[in-house]
C-alpha positions as CSV (number, residue, x, y, z in Angstrom):
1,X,0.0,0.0,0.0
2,X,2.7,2.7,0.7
3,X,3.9,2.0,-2.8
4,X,0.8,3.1,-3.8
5,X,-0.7,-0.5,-5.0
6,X,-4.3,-1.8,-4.7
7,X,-5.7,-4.0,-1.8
8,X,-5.4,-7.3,-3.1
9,X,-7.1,-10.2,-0.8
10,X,-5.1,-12.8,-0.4
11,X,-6.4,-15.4,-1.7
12,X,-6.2,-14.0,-5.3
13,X,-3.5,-15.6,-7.2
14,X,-2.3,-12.6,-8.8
15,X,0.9,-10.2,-9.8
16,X,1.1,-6.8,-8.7
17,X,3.0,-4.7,-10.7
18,X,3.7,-0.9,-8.9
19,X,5.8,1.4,-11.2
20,X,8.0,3.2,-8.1
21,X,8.4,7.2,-9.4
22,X,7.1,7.0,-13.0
23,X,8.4,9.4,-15.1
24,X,4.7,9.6,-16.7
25,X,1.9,10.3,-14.4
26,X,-0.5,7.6,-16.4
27,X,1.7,4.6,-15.2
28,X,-0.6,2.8,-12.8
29,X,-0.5,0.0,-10.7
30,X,-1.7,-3.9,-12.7
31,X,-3.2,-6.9,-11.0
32,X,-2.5,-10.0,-13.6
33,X,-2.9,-13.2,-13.3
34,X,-0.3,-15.5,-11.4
35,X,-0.1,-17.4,-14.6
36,X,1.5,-15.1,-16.4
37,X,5.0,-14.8,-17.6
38,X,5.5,-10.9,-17.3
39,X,9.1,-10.1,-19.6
40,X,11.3,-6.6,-18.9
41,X,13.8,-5.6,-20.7
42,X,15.1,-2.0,-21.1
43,X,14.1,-0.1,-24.3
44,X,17.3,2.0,-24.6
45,X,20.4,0.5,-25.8
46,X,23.6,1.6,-23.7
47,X,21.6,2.0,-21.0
48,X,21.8,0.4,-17.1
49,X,19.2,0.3,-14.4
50,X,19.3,-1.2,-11.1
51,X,16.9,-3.9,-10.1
52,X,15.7,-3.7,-6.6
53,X,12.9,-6.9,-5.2
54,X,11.0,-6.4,-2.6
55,X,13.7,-3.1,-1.1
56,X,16.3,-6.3,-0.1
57,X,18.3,-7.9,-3.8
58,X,19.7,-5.3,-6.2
59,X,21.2,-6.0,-9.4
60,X,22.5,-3.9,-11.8
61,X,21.1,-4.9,-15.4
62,X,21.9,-3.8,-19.0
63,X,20.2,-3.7,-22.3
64,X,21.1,-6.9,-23.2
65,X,19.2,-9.0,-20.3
66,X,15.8,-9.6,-20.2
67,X,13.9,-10.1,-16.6
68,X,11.5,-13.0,-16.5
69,X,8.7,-13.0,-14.0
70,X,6.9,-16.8,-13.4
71,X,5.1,-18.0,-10.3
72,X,7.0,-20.5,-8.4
73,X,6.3,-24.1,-8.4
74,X,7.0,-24.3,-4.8
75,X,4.2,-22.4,-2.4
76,X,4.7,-21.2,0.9
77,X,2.7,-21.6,4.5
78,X,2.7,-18.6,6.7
79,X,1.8,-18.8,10.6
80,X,-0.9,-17.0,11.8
81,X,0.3,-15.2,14.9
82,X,-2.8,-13.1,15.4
83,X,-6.8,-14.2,15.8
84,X,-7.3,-10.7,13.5
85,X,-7.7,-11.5,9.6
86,X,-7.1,-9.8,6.6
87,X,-9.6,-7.3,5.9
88,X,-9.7,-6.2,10.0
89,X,-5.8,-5.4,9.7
90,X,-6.6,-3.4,6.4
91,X,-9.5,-1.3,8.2
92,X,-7.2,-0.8,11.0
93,X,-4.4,-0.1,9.0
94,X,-7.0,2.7,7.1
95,X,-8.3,4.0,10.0
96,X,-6.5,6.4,12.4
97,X,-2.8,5.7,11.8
98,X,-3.0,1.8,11.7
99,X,-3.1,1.9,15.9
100,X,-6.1,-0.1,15.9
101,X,-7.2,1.9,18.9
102,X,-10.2,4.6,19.1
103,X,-8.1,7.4,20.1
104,X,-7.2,10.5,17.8
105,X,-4.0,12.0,17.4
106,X,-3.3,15.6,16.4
């Protein structure tokens, strides 16, 4: 969300795409299927961009390398730590600074 993506539930088996600082302001956010293969490669030759998933890997790329983008054939179990589910962490999260209390801050 603070990359400016949609809400996705998570059950959807989807891709999110966020352009990060688009140069054009039209550049939105896509939700595609997790069956997709989603290809990048940069469009000017000479050129290098850096590669950054998920703010941890970066990788410097070239022109000559294209990215490919395929869901995994390996899935993953996560622990549920809280009784609170999905869409009463979102409303919390969307509601007074995320504190999940009644109180207002000024």
């Amino acid at each position: 969300m603070s990359a400016g993506g949609p809400i996705v539930d998570p059950k959807v088996g989807a891709f999110i795409i966020i352009p990060i600082c688009p140069y054009k302001l039209g550049l939105r956010p896509f939700v595609v299927s997790d069956k997709s293969e989603i290809k990048v490669k940069l469009l000017k030759k000479g050129k290098k961009a850096v590669l950054v998933m998920d703010g941890q890997v970066s990788q410097e790329i070239d022109d000559s390398e294209e990215l490919r983008f395929v869901r995994s054939e390996n899935d993953v179990c996560f622990i549920r730590t809280t009784d609170k589910y999905f869409y009463q962490k979102v409303k919390e999260k969307l509601t007074e600074g995320g504190s999940g209390s009644d109180r207002v801050c000024f």
